[in-house]
N, C-alpha and C positions, 0 to 999 in steps of 0.2 A: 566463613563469610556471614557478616551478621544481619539479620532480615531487614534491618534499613539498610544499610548496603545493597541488598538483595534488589530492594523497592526502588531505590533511586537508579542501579543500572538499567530493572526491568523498565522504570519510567524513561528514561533517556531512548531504550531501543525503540518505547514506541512512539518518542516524538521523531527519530530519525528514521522511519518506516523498512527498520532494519529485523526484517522477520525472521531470516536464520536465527538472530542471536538471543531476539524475543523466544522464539522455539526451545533451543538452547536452555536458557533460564529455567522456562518454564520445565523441563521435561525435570532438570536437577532439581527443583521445590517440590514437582511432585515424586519423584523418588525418593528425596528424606521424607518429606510429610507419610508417603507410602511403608514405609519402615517405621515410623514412630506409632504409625496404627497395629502394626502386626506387633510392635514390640510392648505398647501399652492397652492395649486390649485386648482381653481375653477369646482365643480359639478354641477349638475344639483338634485334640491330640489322637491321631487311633494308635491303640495298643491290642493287643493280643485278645479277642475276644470284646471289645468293648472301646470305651472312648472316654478320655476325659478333659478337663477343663483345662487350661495352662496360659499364662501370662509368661509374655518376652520369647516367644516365641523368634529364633530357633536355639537361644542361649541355653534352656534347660530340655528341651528336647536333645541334643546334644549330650547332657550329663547325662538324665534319669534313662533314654532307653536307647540299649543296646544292640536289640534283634535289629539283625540285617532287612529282612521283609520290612517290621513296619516303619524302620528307620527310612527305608527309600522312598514306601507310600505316601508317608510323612512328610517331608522334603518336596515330593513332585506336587501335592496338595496343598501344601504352603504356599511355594513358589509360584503354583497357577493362581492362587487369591492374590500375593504380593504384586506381581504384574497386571494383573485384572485393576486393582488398588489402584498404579503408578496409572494407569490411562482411562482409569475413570478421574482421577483427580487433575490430572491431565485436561481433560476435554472439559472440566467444568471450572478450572483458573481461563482456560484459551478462551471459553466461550463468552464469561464472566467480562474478560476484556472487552473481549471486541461488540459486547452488549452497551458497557459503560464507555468503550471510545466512542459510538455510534449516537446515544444519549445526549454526551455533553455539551456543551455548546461550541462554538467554532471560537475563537479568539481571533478578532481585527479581520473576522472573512463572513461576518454574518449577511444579513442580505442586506441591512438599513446600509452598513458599508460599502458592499461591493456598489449597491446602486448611486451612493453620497460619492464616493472616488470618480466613477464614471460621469456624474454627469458635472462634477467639479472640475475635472478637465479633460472635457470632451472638444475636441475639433482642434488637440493641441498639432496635429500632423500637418490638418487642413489648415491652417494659418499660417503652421511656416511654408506651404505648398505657395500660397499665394506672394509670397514672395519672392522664392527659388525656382516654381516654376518645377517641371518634370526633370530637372537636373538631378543624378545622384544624391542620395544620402546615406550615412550610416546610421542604422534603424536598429535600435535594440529590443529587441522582445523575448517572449518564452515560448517555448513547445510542451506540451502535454499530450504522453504515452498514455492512452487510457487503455488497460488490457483486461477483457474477463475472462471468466476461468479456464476456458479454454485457452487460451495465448493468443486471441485476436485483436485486433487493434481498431479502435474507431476511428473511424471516418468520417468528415462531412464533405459534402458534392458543395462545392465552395456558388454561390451565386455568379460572382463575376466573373469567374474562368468556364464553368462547368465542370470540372474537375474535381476529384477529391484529394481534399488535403488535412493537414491533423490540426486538433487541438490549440488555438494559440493566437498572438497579434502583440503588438507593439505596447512597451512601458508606459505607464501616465506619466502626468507628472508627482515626484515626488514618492514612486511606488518602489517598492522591493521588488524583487523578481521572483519571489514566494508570494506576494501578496499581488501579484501580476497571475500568476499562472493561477491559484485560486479564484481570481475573478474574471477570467477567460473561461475558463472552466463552468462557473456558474453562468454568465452568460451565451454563451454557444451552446452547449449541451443540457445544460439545466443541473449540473451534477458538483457534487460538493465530497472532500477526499479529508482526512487525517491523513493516509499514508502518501503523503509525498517526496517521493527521493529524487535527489538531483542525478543525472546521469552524466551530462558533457556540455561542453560549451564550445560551439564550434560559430565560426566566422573565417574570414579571408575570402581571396577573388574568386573563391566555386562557390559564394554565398550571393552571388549578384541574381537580383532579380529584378523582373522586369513586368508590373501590371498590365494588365489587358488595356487599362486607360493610358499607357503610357509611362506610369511613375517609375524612376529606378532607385534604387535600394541596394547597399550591401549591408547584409544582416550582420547581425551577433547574436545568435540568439543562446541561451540556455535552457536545456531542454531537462525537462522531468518526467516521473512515470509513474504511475499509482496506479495499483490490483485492484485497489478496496476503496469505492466510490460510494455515495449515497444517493438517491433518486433512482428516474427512468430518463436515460437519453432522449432529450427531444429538444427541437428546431428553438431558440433563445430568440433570435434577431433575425437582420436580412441579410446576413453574411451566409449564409447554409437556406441550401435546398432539399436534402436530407440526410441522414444519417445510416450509417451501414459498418457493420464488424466484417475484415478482413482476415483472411491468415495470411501468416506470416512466413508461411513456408512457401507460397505460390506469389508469381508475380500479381500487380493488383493493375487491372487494367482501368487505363485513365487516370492514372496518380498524376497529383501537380507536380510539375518539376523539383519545388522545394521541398514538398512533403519527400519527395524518392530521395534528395538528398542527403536529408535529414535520418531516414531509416536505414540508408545504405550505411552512413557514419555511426 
């Protein structure tokens, strides 16, 4: 595989927030790169009283020495530098990344954005409210799985219900549903993500809900998740009262009905 090859898959994994296969990548670049240093840099060989110099290591190790002793010492002291190599070079391409994803600028989610979209069409629900009145609608929007490193999931205690429910709200107009879930995100939470994976898209009649003021709704929404967030969670709007990480392994007492749906799916 040739190193633009290499670049363009590595870049693809990490606009698809797909870290196994970023992982993956990375561990094969630093195990050749880890071998081309043992094999073009000179070692230090022990021999029989003494030690000396050697290039390509373990190609002429191999030819010139025979003794079983220091052939194996040889070998086990090689091998401990070559894999020491493979995750040090390891940890400083992984680091290297996610220094430069966390640096660059966001593309179509910066903030003059998020704020220009919001308030270009804002009250687009409230207007068609006033003409339909609290009758059903089908409401497209997104969810965002925010999780730290432990596996917990955030939460906001929602204003109008009291309750907590996750991440999300309803498309603008004219929005993606990546470019929806990024600006929900900045708004509600105050947090801003590279790694965002799509997970499901769930709608039908267990999507019906029903606001505290009345409004009903059946959703569609499309839901995503992202590990690797930037900022400090904290209160955006007057949609949240505040904010709290859950686990996932324990019931969460007081979940919105939607948010439980949404986690149970």
């Amino acid at each position: 595989m040739s190193l633009k090859a290499v670049a363009v898959c590595l870049a693809t994994c990490l606009r698809k927030g797909d870290m196994m296969k970023k992982r993956i990548i990375i561990f094969n670049i630093s195990f050749w790169l880890a071998l081309l240093t043992i094999i073009l840099i000179p070692g230090k060989v022990p021999t029989e009283g003494a030690s000396r110099i050697e290039y390509g290591f373990p190609f002429r190790f191999f030819i010139h020495y025979q003794s079983t002793e220091w052939f194996i010492q040889g070998v086990s002291i090689q091998l401990l530098y070559y894999f020491s190599d493979v995750f040090i070079i390891y940890g400083l391409i992984y680091a290297g990344l996610n220094l430069w994803n966390r640096l660059k600028p966001i593309k179509e989610e910066s903030a003059s954005t998020i704020e220009l979209n919001g308030e270009k069409n804002k009250g687009y629900i409230s207007e068609l409210r006033k003409s339909i009145g609290t009758r059903p609608i089908i409401l497209t929007g997104v969810t965002v799985i925010v999780l730290n490193d432990k596996n917990e999931i955030l939460l906001q205690r929602r204003s109008d219900s009291g309750d907590w429910g996750t991440i999300g709200g309803a498309l603008e107009l004219a929005e993606t549903f990546e470019e929806a879930a990024h600006r929900e995100l900045y708004e509600e939470v105050g947090l801003r993500t590279h790694d965002l994976q799509f997970i499901t898209l769930l709608s039908g009649k267990d999507m019906y809900y029903q606001y505290p003021h009345g409004d009903e709704v059946y959703n569609a929404i499309v839901v995503y998740e992202t590990k690797d967030t930037i900022g400090i969670p904290e209160i955006q709007d007057d949609e949240g009262l505040e904010l709290k990480y859950f686990s996932l392994e324990q019931r969460i007492e007081g979940i919105n009905k939607m948010a439980e749906i949404i986690l149970r799916k």
